[in-house]
C-alpha positions, 0 to 999 in steps of 0.5 A, spaced: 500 500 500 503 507 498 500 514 497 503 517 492 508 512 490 510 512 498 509 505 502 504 508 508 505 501 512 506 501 518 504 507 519 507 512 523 504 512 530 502 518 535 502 517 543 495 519 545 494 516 551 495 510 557 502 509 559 509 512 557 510 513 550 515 508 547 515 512 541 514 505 537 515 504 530 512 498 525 507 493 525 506 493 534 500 492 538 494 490 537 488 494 533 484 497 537 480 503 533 478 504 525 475 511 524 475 513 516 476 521 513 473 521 506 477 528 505 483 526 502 481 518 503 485 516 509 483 511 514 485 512 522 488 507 526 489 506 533 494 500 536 494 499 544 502 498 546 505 496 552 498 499 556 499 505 551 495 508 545 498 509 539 494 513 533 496 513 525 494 514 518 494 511 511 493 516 506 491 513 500 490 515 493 484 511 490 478 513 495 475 505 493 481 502 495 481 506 502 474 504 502 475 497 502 482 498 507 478 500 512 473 496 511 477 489 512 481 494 518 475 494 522 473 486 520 480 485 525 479 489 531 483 486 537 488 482 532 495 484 532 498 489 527 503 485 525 499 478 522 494 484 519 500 487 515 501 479 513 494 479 510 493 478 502 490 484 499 489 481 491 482 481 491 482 489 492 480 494 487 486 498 485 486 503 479 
């Protein structure tokens, strides 16, 4: 997954509550929140790590596409983000 040709997996985290940040990196924690902004297409994740909160976004390109990321996001609420970012995305729409 990119937004302008630029890898947007993991994305980057912001502390936002809980314990002490960690300032982790990469695919960490487990999902605990999708909420989708139409304007520009982006989908917000938040992850749980080590009793924190952690918030990210993926920009997307293609809205369709976003549409369908966030949708398959939310269907793996509480699982780890690591066995998210190995999931096969094939079968979705892409220009």
């Amino acid at each position: 997954m990119s937004y302008r040709g630029v890898p947007n997996w993991p994305p980057t985290w912001v502390w936002i509550g809980g314990g002490e940040n960690q300032h982790p990196k990469g695919e960490i924690g487990c999902l605990q929140r999708v909420n989708l902004s139409t304007v520009p297409p982006r989908c917000f994740v938040v992850t749980e790590y080590d009793d924190a909160e952690y918030i990210g976004y993926l920009l997307f390109d293609d809205r369709v596409f976003c549409l369908q990321i966030c949708h398959l996001l939310e269907n793996h609420r509480g699982y780890p983000l690591q066995r998210i970012g190995e999931l096969e995305l094939s079968h979705t729409h892409t220009l």
